[in-house]
N, C-alpha and C positions, 0 to 999 in steps of 0.2 A: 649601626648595631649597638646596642644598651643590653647592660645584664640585668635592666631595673635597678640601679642602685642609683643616686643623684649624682646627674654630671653636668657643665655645661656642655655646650650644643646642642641637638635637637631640632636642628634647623626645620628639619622637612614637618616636624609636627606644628612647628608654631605657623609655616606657610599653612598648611591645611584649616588651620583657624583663623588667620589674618588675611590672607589673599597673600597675593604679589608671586613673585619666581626668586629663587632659592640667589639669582644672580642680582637682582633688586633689592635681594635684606641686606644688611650692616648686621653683621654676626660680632656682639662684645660678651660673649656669654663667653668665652675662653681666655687662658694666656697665652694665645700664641702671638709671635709677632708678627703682626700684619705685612713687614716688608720680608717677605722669605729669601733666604741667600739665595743669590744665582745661580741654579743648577748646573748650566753649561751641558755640554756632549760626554760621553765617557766613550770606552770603544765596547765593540757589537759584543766582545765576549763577559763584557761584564753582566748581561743580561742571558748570554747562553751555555756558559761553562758554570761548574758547578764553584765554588769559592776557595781558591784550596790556600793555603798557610800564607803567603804572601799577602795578598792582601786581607786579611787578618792580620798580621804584623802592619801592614801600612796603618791602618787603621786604630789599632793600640798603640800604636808608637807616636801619632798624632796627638790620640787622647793624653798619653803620658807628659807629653811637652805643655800642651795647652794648659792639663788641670793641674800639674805640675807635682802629680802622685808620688808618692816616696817610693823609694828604688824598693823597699818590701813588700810594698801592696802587687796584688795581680789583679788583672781586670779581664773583665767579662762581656762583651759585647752579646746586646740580644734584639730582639723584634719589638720593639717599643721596652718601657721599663713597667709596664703594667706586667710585661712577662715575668719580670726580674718579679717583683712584685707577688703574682701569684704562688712562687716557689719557694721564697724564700722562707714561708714558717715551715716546711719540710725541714731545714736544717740542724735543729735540735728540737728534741722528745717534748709534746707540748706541754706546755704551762700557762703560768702567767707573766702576760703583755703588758705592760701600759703603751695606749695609745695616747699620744696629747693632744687632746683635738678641745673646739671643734678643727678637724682639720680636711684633709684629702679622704675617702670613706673606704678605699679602698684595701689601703692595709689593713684595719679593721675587721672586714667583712674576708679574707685571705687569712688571717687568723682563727678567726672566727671558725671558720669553715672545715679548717684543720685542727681542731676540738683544741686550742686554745683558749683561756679565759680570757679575756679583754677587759679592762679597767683603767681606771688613770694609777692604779699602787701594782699592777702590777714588775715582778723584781725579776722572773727570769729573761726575760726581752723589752727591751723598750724599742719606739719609733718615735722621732722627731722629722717633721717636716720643719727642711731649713730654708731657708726663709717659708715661714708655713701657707700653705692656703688655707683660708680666702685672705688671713690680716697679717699677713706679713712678721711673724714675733721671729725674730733671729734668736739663736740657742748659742749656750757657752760651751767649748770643751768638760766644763766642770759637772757642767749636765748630764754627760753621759757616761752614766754608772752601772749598766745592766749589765748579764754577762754575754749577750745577745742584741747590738745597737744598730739599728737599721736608722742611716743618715740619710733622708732624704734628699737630695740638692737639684729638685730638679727645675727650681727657678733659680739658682744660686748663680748663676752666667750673670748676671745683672751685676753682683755685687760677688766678683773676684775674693774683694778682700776679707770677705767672710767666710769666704770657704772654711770648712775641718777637715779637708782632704788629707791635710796631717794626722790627724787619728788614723787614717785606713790601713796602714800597715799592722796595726797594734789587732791580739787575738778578740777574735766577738766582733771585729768591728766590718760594717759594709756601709761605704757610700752610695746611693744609687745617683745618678747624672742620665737626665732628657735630654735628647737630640730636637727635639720635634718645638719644642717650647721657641728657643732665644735664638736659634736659624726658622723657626716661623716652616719647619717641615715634615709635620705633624702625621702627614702622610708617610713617609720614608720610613715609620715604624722603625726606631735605632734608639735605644737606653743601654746603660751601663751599668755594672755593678762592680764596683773596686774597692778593694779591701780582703782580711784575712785570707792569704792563700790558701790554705783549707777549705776554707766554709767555700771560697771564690771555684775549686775545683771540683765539690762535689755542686754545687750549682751548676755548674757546665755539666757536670756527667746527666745532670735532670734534664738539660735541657735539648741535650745530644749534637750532633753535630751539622753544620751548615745552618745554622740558628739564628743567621741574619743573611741577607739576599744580595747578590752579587751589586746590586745597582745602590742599597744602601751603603754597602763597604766606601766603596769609589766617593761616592757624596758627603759620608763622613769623614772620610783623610783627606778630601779639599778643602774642607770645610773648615774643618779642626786646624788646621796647617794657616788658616785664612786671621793673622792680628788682625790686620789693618780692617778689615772687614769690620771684626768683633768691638773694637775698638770705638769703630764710629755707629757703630747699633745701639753702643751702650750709653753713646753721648745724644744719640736720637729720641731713643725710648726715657730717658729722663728730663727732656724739654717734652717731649709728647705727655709724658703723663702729667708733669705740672700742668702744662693746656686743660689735660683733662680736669685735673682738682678745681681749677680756678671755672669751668666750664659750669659744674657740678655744684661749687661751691656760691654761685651768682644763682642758680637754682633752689638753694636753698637747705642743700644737702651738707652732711657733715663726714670729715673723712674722718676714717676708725685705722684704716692702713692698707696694705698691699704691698705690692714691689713695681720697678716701673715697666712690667706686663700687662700687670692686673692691678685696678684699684680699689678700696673696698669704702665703701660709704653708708653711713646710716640715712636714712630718710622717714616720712612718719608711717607712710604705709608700702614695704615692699611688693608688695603684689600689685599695688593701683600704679604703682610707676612702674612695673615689667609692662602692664597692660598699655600703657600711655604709650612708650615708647614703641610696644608691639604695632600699635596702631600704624605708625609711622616707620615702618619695618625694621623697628632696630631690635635684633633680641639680645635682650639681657641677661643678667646669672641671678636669681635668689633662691633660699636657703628652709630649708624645713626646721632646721632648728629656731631662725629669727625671724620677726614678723617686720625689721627692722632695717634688716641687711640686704645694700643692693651692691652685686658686686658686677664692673665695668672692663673689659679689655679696652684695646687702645684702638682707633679706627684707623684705616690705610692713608697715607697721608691724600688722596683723594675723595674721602670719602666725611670729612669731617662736615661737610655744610649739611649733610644728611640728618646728623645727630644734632647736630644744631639747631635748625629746623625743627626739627620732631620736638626738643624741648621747648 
């Protein structure tokens, strides 16, 4: 499903043009991580009873530990963070946004949409995507000055120690956190929104109740509960993505940034390399703003001779 706005994937359109089956592409047109947590079994009622306070608490009290939230912030579990996302310029009378992009298109066009101004000066909201898509620019606390701060973080799994999760207690302020990205569960539709109790409760009152699904609750309190897991994903996906640079980089390309999800490289003509690669069913990510930029997810660890090959 697409709202028309640019995103990667797109699978099934590029099969339609290329040939092959949907199981025969190498999809690097995203950040998710290729090695997805292990779902395991849950019991029959998490799929049949409706969600009630329990596991909602399991499930925040997981998020609390892992992102290691200040005891002020509240958090908000929702159906992906595109949800979180779509609601949150409701929250104060609109104005002006600064967006810092280029970045993710989405908050933009969610302001947008709810007659706010959008520009890079705008003062009464800002958004920062931390660590940003597609090039990766990390943000300082000293950055966020609006009186309305939407923290994106929803590659920040990668790199812990950047978080601003410590802002989120502070008024104006909301972190949002993906599920889908750095557990590679993209599907399970689970984001987060944590910060100002306030703004964090009339967010919930939009978004009403039972707003995430009994089988995503259960997958993200095992999840979130899972160091050891987390731990060695994040020492996986930084020898994966160096492979990648150095892969990229023997081709001829030059790296501009990324995080180690996604990596974002300049080349001489983006489009003749999406096509190259398509031929060989690898789909790629490029950019309406740059004629320049090719941006790379990471391949499953079986799947690299594919892309190899095709280059």
């Amino acid at each position: 499903m697409s709202n028309g706005r640019d995103h990667g994937g797109g699978l099934d359109a590029a099969v339609a043009v290329y040939g092959g089956t949907r199981a025969g592409w190498l999809d690097l047109s995203t950040g998710i991580n290729p090695v997805p947590y292990p779902v395991g079994t849950f019991p029959q009622e998490a799929w049949t009873a409706l969600p009630d306070r329990a596991a909602f608490d399991a499930l925040n009290n997981a998020a609390r530990r892992f992102w290691n939230v200040p005891e002020g912030a509240a958090i908000l579990p929702a159906a992906g963070a595109s949800a979180l996302i779509a609601r949150i310029p409701t929250l104060a009378k609109a104005g002006a946004v600064s967006v810092h992009g280029p970045t993710y298109n989405e908050h933009a066009a969610s302001f947008a949409g709810l007659g706010w101004a959008v520009s890079s000066e705008g003062r009464d909201a800002q958004v920062v995507v931390h660590p940003n898509n597609p090039d990766g620019r990390v943000w300082q606390a000293a950055d966020i000055t609006a009186p309305l701060a939407i923290i994106d973080e929803s590659f920040c799994d990668v790199m812990p120690e950047a978080s601003l999760i410590n802002l989120a207690a502070q008024p104006g302020r909301i972190v949002i956190r993906s599920f889908g990205k750095f557990w590679g569960l993209a599907g399970a539709r689970l984001g987060f929104a944590i910060g100002d109790p306030a703004l964090i409760a009339k967010l919930g009152e939009a978004l009403g109740p039972w707003q995430v699904s009994g089988p995503a609750l259960a997958i993200g309190a095992a999840a979130l509960a899972d160091k050891d897991w987390a731990d060695a994903t994040r020492a996986r996906l930084a020898s994966d993505s160096n492979r990648l640079d150095a892969l990229m980089i023997g081709r001829g390309a030059k790296v501009v940034g990324g995080t180690s999800l996604f990596r974002l490289y300049e080349v001489d003509n983006a489009a003749k390399w999406q096509e190259r690669l398509a031929r060989g069913h690898v789909w790629s990510r490029i950019f309406p703003y740059s004629k320049t930029w090719l941006r790379l997810g990471l391949p499953a660890p079986d799947r690299w001779s594919q892309l190899e090959a095709t280059l």
